[in-house]
VMD Tcl script that builds the backbone (N, CA, C; Angstrom):
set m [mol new atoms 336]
animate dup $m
set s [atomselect $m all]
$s set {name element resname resid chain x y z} {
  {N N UNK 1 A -59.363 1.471 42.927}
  {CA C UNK 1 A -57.932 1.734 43.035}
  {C C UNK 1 A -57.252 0.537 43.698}
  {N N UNK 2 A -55.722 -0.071 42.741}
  {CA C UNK 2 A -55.469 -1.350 43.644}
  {C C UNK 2 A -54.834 -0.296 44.717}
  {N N UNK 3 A -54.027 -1.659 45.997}
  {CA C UNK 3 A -53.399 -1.529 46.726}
  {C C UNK 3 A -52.302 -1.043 46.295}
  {N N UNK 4 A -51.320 -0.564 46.943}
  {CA C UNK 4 A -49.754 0.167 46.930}
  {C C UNK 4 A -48.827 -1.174 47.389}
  {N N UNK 5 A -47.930 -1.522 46.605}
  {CA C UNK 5 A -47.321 -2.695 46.896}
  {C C UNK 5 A -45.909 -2.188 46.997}
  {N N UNK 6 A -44.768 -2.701 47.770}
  {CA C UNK 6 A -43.655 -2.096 48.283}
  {C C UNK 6 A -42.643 -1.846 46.760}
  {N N UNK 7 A -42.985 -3.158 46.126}
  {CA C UNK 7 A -42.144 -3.677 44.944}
  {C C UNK 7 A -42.925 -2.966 43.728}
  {N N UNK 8 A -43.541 -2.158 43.702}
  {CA C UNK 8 A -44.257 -1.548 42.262}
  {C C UNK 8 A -43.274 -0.677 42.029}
  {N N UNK 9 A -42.730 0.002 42.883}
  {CA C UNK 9 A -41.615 1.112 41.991}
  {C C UNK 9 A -40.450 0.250 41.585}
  {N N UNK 10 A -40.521 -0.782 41.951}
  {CA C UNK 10 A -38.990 -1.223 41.548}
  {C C UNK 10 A -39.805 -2.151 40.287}
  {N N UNK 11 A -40.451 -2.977 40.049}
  {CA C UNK 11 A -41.494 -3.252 39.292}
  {C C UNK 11 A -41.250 -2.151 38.279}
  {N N UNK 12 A -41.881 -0.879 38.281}
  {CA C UNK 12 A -41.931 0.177 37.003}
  {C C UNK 12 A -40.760 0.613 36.388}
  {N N UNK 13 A -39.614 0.689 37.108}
  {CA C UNK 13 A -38.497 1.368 36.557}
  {C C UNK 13 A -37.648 -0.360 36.020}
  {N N UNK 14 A -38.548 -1.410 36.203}
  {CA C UNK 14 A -38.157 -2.684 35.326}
  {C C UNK 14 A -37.739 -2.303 33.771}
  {N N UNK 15 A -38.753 -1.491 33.172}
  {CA C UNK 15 A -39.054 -0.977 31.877}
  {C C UNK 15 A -38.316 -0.150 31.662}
  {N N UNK 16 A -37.455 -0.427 30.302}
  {CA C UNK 16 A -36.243 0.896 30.133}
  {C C UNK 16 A -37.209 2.091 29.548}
  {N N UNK 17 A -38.035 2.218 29.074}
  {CA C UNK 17 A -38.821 3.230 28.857}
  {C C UNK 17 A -39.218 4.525 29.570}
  {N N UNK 18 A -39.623 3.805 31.002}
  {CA C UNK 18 A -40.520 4.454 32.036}
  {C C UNK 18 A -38.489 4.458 32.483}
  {N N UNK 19 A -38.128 3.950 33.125}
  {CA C UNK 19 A -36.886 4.500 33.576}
  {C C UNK 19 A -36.519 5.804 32.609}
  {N N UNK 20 A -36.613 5.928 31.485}
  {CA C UNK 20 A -36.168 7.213 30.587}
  {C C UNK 20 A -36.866 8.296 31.268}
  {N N UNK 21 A -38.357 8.009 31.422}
  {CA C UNK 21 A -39.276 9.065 31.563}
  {C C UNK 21 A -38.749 9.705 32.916}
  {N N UNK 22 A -38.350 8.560 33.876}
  {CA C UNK 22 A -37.801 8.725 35.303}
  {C C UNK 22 A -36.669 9.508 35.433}
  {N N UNK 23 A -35.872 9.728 33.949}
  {CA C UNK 23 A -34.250 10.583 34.252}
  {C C UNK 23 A -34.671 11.413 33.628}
  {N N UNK 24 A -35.619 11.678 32.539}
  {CA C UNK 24 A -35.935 12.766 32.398}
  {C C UNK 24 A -36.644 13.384 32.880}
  {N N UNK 25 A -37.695 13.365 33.724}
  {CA C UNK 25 A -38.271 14.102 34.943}
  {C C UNK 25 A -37.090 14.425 35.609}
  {N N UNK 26 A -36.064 14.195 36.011}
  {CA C UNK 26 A -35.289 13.693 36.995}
  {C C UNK 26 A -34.432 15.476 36.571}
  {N N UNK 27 A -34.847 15.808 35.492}
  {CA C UNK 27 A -33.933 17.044 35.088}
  {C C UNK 27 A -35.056 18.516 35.549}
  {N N UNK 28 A -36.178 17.866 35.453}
  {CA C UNK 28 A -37.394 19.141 35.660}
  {C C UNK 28 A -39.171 18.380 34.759}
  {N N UNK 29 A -39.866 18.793 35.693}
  {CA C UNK 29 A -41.296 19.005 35.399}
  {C C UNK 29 A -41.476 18.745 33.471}
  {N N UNK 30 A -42.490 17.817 33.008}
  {CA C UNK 30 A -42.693 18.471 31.700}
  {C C UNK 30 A -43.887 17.552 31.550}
  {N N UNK 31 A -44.245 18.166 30.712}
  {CA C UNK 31 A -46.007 18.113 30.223}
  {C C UNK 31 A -45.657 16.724 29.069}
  {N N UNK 32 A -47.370 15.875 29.154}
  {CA C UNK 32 A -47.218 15.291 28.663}
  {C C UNK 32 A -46.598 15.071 27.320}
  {N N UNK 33 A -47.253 15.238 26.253}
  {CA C UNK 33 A -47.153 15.586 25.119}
  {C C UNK 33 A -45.220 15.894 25.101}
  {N N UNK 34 A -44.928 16.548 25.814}
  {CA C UNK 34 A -43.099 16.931 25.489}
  {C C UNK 34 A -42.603 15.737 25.874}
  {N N UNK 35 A -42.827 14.567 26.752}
  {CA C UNK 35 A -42.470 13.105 27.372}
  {C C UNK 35 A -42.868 12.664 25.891}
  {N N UNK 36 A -44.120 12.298 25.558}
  {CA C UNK 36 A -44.101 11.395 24.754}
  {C C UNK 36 A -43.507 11.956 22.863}
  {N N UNK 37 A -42.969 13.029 23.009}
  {CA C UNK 37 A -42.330 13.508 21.835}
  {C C UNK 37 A -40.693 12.876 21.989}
  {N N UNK 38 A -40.259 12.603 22.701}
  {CA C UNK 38 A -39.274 12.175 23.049}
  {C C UNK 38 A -38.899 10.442 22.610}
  {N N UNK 39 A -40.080 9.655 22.096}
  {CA C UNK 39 A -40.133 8.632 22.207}
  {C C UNK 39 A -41.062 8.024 20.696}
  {N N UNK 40 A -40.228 6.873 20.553}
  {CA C UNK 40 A -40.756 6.359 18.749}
  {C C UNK 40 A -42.114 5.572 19.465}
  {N N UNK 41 A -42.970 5.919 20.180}
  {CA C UNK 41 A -44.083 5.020 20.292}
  {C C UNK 41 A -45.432 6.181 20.743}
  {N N UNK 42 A -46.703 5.654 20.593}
  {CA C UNK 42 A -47.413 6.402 20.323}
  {C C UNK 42 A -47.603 6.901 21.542}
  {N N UNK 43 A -48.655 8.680 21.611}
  {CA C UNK 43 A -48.971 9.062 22.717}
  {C C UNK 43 A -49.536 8.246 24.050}
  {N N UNK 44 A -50.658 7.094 23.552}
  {CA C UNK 44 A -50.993 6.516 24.602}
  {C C UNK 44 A -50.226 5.469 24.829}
  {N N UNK 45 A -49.239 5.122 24.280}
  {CA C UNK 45 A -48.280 4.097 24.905}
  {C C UNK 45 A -47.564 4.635 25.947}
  {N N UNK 46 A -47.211 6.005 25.875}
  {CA C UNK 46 A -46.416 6.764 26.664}
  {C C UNK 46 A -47.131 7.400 27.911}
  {N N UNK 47 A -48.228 7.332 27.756}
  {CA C UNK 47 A -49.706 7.702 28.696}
  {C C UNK 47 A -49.724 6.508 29.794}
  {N N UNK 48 A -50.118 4.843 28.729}
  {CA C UNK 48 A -49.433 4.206 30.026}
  {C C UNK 48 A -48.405 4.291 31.130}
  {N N UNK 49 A -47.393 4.366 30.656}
  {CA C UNK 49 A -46.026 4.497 30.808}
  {C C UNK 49 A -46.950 5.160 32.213}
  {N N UNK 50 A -46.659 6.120 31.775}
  {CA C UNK 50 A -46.805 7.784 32.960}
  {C C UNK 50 A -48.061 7.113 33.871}
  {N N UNK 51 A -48.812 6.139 33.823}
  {CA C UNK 51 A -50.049 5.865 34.675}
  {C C UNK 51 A -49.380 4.749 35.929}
  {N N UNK 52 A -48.062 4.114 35.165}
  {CA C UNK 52 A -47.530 2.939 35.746}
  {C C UNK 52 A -46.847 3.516 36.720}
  {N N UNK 53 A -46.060 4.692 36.314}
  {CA C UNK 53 A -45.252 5.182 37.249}
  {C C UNK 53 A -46.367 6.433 38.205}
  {N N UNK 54 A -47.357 6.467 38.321}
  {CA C UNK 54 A -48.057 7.010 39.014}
  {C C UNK 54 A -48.747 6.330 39.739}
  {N N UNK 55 A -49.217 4.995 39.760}
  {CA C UNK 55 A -49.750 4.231 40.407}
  {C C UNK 55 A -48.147 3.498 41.469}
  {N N UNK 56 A -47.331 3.692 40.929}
  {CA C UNK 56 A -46.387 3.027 41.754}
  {C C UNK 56 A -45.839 4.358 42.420}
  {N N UNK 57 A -45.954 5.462 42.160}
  {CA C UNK 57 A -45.440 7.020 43.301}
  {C C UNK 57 A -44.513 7.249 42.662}
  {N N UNK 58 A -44.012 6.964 42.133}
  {CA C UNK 58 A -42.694 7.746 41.242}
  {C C UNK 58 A -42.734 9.056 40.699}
  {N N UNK 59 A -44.067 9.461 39.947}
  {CA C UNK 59 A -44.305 10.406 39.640}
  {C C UNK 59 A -45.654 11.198 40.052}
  {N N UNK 60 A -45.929 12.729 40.060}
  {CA C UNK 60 A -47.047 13.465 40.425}
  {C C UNK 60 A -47.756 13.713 39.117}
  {N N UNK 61 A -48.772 14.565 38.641}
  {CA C UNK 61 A -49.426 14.766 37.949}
  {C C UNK 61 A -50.009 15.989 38.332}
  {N N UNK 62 A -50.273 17.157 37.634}
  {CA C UNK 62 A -51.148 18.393 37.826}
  {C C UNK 62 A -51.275 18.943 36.732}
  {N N UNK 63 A -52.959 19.344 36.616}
  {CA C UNK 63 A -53.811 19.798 35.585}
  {C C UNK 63 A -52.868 20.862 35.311}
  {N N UNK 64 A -52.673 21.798 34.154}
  {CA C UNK 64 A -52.618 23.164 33.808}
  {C C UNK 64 A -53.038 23.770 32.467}
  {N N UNK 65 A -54.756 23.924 32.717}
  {CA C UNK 65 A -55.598 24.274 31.376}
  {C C UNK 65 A -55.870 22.977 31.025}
  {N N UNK 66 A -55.113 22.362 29.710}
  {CA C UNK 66 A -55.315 21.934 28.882}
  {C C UNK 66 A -54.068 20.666 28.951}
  {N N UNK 67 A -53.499 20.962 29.720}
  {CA C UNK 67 A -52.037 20.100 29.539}
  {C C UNK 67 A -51.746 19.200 30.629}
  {N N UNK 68 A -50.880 18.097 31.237}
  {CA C UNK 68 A -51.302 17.387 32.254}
  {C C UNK 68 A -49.402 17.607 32.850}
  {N N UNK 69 A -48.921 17.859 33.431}
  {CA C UNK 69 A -47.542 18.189 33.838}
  {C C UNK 69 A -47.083 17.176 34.749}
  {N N UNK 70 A -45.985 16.484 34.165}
  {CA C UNK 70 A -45.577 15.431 35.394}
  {C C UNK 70 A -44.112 15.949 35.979}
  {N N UNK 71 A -44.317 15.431 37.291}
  {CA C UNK 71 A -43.026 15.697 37.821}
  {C C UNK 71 A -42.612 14.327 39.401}
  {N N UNK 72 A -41.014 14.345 39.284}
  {CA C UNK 72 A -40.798 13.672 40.327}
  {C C UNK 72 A -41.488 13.153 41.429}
  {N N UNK 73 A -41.642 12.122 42.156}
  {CA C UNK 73 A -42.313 12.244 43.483}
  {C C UNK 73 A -41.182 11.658 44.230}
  {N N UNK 74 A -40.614 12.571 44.830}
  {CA C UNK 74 A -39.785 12.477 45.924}
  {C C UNK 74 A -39.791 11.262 47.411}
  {N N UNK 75 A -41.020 11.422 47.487}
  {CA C UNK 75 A -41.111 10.361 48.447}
  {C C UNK 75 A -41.901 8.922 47.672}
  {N N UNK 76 A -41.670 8.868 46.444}
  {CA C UNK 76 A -41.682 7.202 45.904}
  {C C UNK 76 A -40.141 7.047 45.802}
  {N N UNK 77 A -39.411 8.058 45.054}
  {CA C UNK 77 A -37.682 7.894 45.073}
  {C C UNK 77 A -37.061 7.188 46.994}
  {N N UNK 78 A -37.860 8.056 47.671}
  {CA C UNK 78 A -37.265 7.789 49.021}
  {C C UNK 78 A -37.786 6.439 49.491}
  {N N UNK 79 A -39.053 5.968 49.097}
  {CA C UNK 79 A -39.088 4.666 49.803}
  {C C UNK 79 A -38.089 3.228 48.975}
  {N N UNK 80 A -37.423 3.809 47.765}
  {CA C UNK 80 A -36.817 3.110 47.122}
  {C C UNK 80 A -35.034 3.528 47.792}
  {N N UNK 81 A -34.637 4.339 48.403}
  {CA C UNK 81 A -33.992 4.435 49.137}
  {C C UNK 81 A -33.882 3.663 50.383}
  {N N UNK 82 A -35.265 3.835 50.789}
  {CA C UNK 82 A -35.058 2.665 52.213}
  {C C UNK 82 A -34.814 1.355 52.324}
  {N N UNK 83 A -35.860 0.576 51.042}
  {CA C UNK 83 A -35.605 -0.599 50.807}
  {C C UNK 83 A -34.409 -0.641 50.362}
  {N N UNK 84 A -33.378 -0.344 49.494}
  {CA C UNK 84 A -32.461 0.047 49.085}
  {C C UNK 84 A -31.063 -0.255 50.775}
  {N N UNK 85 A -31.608 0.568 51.607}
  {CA C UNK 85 A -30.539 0.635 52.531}
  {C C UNK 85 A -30.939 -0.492 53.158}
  {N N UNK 86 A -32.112 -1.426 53.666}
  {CA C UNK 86 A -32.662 -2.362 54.450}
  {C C UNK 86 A -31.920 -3.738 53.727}
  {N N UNK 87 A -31.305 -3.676 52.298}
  {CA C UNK 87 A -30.763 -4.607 51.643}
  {C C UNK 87 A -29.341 -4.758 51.894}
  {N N UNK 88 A -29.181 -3.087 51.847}
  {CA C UNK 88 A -27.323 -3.131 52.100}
  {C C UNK 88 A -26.724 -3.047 53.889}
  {N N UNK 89 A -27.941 -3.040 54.568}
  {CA C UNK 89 A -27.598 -3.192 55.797}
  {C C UNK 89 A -27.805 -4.639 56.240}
  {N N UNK 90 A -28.750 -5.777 55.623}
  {CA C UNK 90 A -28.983 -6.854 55.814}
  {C C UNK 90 A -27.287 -7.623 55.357}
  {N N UNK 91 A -26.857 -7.332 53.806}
  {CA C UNK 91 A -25.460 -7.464 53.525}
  {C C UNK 91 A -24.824 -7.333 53.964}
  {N N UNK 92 A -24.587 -5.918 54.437}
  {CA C UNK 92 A -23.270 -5.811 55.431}
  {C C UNK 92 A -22.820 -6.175 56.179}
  {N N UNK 93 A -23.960 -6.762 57.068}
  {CA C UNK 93 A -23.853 -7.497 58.729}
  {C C UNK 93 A -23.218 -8.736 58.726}
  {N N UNK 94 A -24.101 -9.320 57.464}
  {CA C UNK 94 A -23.527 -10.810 56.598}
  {C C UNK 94 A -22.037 -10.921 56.610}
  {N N UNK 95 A -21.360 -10.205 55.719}
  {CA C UNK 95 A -20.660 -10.071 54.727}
  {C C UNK 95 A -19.589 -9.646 56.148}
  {N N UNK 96 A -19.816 -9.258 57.087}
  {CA C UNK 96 A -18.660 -8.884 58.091}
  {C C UNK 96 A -18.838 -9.799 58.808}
  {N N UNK 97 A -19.788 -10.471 59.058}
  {CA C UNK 97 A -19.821 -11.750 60.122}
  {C C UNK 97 A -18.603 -12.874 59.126}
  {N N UNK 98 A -18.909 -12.377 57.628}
  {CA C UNK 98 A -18.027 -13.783 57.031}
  {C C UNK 98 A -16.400 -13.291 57.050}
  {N N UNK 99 A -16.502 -12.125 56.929}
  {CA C UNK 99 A -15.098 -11.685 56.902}
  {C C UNK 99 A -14.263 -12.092 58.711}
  {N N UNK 100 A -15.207 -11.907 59.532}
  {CA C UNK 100 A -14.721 -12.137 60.750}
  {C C UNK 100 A -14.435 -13.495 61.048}
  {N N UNK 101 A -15.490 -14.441 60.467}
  {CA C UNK 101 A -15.134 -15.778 60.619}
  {C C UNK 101 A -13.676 -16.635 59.629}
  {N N UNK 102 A -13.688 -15.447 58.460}
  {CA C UNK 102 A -12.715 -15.894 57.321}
  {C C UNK 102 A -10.984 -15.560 58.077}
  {N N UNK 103 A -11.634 -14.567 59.258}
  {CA C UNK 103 A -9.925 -14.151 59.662}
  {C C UNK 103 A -9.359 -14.979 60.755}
  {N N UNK 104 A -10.565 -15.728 61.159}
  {CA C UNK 104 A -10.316 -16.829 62.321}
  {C C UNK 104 A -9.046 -17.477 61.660}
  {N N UNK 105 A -8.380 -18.207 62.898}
  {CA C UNK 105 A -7.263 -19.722 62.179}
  {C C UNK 105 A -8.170 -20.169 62.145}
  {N N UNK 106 A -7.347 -21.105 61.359}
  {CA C UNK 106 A -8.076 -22.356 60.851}
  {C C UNK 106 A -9.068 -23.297 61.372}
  {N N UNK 107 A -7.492 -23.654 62.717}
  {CA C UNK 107 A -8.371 -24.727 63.955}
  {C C UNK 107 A -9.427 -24.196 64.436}
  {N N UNK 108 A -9.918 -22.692 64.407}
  {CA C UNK 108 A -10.795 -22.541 65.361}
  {C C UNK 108 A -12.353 -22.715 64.637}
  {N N UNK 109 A -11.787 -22.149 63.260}
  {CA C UNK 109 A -13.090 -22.430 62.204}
  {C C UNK 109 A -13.724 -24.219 62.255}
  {N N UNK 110 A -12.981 -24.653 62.128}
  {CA C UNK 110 A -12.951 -26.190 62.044}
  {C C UNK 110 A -14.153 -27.019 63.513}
  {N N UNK 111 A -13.726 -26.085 64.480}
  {CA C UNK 111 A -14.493 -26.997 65.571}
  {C C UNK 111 A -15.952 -26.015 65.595}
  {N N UNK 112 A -16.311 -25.461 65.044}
  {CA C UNK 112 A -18.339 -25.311 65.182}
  {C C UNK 112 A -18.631 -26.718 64.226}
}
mol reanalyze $m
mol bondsrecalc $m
mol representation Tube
mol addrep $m
């Protein structure tokens, strides 16, 4: 099993494909076979798909009989939230330090 890398979920939902699979989970649970009916490419193309976004946490997996059921994983969505806020809080700080320096006069900008 590789390692868990911070950037694999953002990495998987690269692919407009697996992003589909991601909004459609995103509505409720569904078994394989109903994911890859949804899509002009073959079952195991769509099997990848579902392995990429399971190795990166995006999605769960559970047996039932005969059928393999995927659904959301909430806490791969949430660590894409954090990084997510760690970006727009790194920005913000920026982006108000420039606004604060942009409201200075002139002369004062001039002498750093």
């Amino acid at each position: 099993m590789r390692k868990y890398d911070d950037m694999d979920s953002l990495m998987a939902l690269a692919d407009p494909t697996r992003r589909q699979i991601v909004e459609m989970l995103g509505r409720g649970a569904l078994a394989s076979g109903e994911i890859a009916e949804s899509f002009a490419i073959s079952a195991p193309a769509v099997s990848q798909h579902l392995k990429v976004l399971r190795e990166a946490r995006l999605v769960d997996v559970r047996v039932d009989a005969q059928r393999r059921i995927y659904a959301i994983n909430p806490l791969g969505l949430a660590e894409i939230d954090d990084w997510l806020a760690r970006v727009r809080r790194f920005w913000s700080e920026r982006l108000d330090d420039l606004e604060r320096e942009l409201r200075k006069p002139e002369k004062k900008r001039r002498k750093k």
